[in-house]
C-alpha positions as CSV (number, residue, x, y, z in Angstrom):
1,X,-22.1,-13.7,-5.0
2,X,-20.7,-10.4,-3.4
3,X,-17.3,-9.5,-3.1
4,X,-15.5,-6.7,-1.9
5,X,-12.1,-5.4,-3.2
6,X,-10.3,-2.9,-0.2
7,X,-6.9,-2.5,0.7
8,X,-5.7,-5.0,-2.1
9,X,-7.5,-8.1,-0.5
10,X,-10.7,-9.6,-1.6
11,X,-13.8,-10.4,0.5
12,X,-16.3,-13.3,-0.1
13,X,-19.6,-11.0,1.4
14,X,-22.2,-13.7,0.1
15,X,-22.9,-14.6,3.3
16,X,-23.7,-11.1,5.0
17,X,-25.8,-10.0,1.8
18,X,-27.8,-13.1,1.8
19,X,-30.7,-11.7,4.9
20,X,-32.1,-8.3,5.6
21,X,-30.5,-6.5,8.2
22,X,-26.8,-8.1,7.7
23,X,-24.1,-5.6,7.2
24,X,-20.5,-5.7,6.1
25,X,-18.2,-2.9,5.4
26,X,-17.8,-2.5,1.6
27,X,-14.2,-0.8,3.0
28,X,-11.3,-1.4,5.2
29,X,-9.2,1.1,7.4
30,X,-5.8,0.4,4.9
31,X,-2.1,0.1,5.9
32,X,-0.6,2.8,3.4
33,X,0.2,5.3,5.7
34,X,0.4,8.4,2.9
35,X,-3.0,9.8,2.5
36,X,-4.5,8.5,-1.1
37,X,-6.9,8.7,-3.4
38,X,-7.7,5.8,-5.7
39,X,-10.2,6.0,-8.7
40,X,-11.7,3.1,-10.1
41,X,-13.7,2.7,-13.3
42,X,-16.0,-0.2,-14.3
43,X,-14.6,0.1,-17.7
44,X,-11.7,1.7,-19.5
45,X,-11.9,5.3,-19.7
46,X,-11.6,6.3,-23.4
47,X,-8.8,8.2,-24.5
48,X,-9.4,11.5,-24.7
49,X,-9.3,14.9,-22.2
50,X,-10.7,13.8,-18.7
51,X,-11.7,16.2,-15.7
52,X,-12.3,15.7,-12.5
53,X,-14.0,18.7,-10.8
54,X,-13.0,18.7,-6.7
55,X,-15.3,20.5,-4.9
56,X,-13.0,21.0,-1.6
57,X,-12.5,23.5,1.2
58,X,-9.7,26.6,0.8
59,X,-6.5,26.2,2.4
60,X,-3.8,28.6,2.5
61,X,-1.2,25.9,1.2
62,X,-1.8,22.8,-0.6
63,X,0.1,19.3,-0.4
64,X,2.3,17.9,-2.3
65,X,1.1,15.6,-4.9
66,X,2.1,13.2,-7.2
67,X,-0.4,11.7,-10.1
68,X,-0.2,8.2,-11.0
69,X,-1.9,6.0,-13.2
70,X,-2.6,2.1,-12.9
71,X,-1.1,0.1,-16.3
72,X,0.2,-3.3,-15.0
73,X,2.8,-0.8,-12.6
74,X,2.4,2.7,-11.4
75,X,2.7,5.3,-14.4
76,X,3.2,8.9,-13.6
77,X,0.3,11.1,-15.0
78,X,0.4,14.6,-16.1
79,X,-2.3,17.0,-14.9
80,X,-3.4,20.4,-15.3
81,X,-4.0,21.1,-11.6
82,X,-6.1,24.1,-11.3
83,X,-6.6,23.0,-7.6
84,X,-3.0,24.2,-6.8
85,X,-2.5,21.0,-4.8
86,X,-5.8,20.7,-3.4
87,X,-6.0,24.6,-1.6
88,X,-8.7,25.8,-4.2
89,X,-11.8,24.3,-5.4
90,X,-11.5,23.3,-9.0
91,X,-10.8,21.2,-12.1
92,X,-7.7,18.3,-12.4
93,X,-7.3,17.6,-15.9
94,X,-5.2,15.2,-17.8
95,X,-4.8,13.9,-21.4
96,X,-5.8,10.4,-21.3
97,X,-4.0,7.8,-23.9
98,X,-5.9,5.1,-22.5
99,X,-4.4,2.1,-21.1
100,X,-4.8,-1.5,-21.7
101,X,-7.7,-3.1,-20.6
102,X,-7.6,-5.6,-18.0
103,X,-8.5,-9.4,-18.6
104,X,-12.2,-10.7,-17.4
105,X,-13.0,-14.3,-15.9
106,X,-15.4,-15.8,-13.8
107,X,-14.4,-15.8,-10.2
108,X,-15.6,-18.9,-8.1
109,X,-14.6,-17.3,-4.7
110,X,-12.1,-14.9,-3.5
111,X,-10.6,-14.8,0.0
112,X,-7.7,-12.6,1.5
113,X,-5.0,-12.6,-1.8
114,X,-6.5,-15.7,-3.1
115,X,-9.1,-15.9,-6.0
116,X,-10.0,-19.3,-7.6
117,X,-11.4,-18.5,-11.2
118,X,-14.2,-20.8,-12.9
119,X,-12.5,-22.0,-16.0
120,X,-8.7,-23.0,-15.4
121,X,-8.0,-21.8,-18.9
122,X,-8.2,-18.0,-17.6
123,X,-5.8,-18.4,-15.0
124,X,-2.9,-17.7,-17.4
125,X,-3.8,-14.7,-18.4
126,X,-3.8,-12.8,-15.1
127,X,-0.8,-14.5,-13.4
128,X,1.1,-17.4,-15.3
129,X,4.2,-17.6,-13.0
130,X,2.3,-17.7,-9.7
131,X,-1.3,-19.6,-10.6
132,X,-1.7,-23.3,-10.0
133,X,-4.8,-25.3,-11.5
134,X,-6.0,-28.4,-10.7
135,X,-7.3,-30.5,-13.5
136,X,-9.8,-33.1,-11.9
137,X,-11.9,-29.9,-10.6
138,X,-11.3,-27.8,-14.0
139,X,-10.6,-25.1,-11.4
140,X,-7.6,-22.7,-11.2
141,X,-6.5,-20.7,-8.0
142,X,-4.5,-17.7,-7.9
């Protein structure tokens, strides 16, 4: 199984990954229409100092930013930005408190906003007031 995970939609890929020479792109052109960068980590990130050196080109004045973190909403973060807004090459640094890690479940297939997970059971976890299960197929879809 491949999926891909861009613009907030998933992607069932299986298909296109299955035979040499298929291709598929791994990322979409997105709607937001305010230049962003998102990070994403296969795991928590432990809490503790974390850097991020950004090796960019000088400008004579940077943009405005505005950190955020991911935990369930949109957090503000606060950064050591030696990068003056991105117009110098160098470190962001923030101190990181950690943030609640996220559920796991066996995903089944995923299409547009829609994911149906393996073992109904799971389905509360991630969204209890929107997920619907069916219990012939012991199969929930969210």
């Amino acid at each position: 199984m491949c999926l891909t995970y861009s613009d907030f939609q998933w992607q069932d890929q299986s298909e296109a990954v299955q035979w040499r020479g298929n291709r598929f792109e791994p990322f979409a052109p997105i709607v937001d229409r305010t230049p962003t960068l998102y990070l994403g980590f296969d795991r928590p990130l432990p809490a503790d100092l974390i850097s991020l050196y950004l090796d960019i080109q000088e400008t004579a004045l940077g943009n405005l930013l505005k950190w955020e973190y991911w935990d369930k909403t949109w957090l503000p973060l606060s950064v050591e930005d030696e990068t003056r807004n991105l117009a110098l090459p160098g470190m962001v640094s923030a101190i990181w408190a950690g943030v609640t890690a996220s559920p796991t479940a066996a995903v089944l297939q995923a299409s547009g906003d829609r994911v149906q997970l393996i073992d109904a059971r799971q389905t509360a976890q991630f969204a209890p007031a929107i997920c619907s299960t069916s219990a012939k197929k012991k199969k929930a879809n969210w």
